[in-house]
N, C-alpha and C positions, 0 to 999 in steps of 0.2 A: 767798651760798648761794642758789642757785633752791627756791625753791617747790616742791614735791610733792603730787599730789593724791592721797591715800591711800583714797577711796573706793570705789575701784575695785581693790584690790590683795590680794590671800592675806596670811597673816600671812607666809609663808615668803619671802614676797616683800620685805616689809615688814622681817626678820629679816636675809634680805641685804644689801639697800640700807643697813640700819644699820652691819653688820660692812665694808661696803666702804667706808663714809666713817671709820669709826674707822681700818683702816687706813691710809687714806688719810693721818691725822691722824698716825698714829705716824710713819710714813715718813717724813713732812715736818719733825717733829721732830726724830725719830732723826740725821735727816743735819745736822741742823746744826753747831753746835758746843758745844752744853751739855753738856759732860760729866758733870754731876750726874745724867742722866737712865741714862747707862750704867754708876753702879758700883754696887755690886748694897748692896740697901738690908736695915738691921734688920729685926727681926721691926716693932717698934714704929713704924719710918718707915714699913713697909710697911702698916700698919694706919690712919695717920695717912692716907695716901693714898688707899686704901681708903675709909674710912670706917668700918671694921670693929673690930671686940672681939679681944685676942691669942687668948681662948678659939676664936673661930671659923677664924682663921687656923692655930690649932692642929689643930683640927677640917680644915678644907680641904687641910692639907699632907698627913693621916694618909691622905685619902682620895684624896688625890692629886689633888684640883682647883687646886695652885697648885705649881708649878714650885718650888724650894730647893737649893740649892748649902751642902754641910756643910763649915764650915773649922773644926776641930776638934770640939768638943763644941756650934760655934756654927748657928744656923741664915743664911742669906743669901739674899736675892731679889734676881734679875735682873727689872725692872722690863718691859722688853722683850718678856720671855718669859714673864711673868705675865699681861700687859694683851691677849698673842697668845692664851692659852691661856684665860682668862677667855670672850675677844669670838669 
C-alpha cells in the first residue's frame, strides 16, 4: 500500500479515498472463491463480524441502516450488501 500524505486533504476527500479502497478490498475478495463470504449470514454471525450488540443490529435494521433478506419469521444478511451499504 503507498503512503498518503493527509495534510493537505478535506475530510471529504479523506472519506473517499477510504470508501474506494474498501471497495476495492471487497471486489478482490468477492471474486474469489470463498464461498462463505456469499451466503447470507445470522443475526449473531452478523454481529460477530461487526463487532456489534444483537440490540443494535436490531436497532440498524428497523432504521434501515443494514440491508436483511426475511426467510420465514427468520432474519438473514447478505454480507456483500451490508459492508456496501455500511461503507
Amino acid at each position: 500500500m503507498e503512503a498518503i500524505n493527509v495534510t493537505n486533504i478535506s475530510p471529504v476527500e479523506l472519506l473517499e479515498m477510504i470508501r474506494s479502497v474498501i471497495r476495492s478490498e471487497i471486489q478482490s475478495t468477492s471474486s474469489g472463491n470463498d464461498q462463505s463470504i456469499t451466503k447470507p449470514l445470522t443475526g449473531k454471525e452478523l454481529c460477530d463480524y461487526l463487532s456489534i450488540s444483537e440490540p443494535t443490529l436490531s436497532r440498524y435494521r428497523k432504521k434501515g441502516k443494514i440491508p436483511f433478506l426475511t426467510i420465514g419469521d427468520q432474519y438473514r444478511y447478505d454480507i456483500n450488501e451490508v459492508v456496501w451499504k455500511i461503507h
